[in-house]
N, C-alpha and C positions, 0 to 999 in steps of 0.2 A: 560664453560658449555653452552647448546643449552639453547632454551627458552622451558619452559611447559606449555604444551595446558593446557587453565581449563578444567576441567573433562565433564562439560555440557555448552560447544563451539559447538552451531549447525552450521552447513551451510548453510541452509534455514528456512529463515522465514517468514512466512503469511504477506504481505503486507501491509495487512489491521487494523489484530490484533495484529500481530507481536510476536505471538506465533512462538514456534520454530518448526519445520518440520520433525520427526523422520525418516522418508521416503518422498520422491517426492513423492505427491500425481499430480493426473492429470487435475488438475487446475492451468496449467499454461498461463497466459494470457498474452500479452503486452510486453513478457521480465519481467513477477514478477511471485511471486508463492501465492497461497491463497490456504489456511487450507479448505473449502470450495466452493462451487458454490454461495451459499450464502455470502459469505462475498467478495468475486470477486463482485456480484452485489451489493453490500454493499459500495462498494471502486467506483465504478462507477455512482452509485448513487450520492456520495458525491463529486464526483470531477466533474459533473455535475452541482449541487446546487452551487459550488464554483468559477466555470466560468460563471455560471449566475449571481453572487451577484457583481463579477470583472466586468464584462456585466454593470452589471447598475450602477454602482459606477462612471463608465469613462465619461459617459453625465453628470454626474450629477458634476462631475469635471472643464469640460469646461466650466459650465453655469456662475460659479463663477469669 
């Protein structure tokens, strides 16, 4: 016998939230998909703040 999909297996899901995506909305950015325009800036925000923090960790690395 085949395998069964589970009944609520989305295809796309929000990047950010990771909600699931009834329909393609038209925020698709990057090769991802976000629920939002908002949460697209949400996800850029923070990967922002996170190559900053990688940013200052690396000097602070070598001093040691």
């Amino acid at each position: 016998m085949g395998k069964v999909k589970p009944e609520h297996e989305w295809k796309f899901k929000c990047a950010n939230t990771g909600k699931a995506l009834k329909r393609k909305k038209r925020y698709y950015r990057n090769g991802k998909y976000y629920i939002t325009k908002a949460a697209w800036q949400a996800q850029v925000k923070k990967d922002a703040e996170a190559a900053k923090a990688k940013e200052a960790e690396a000097p602070a690395a070598e001093n040691k």
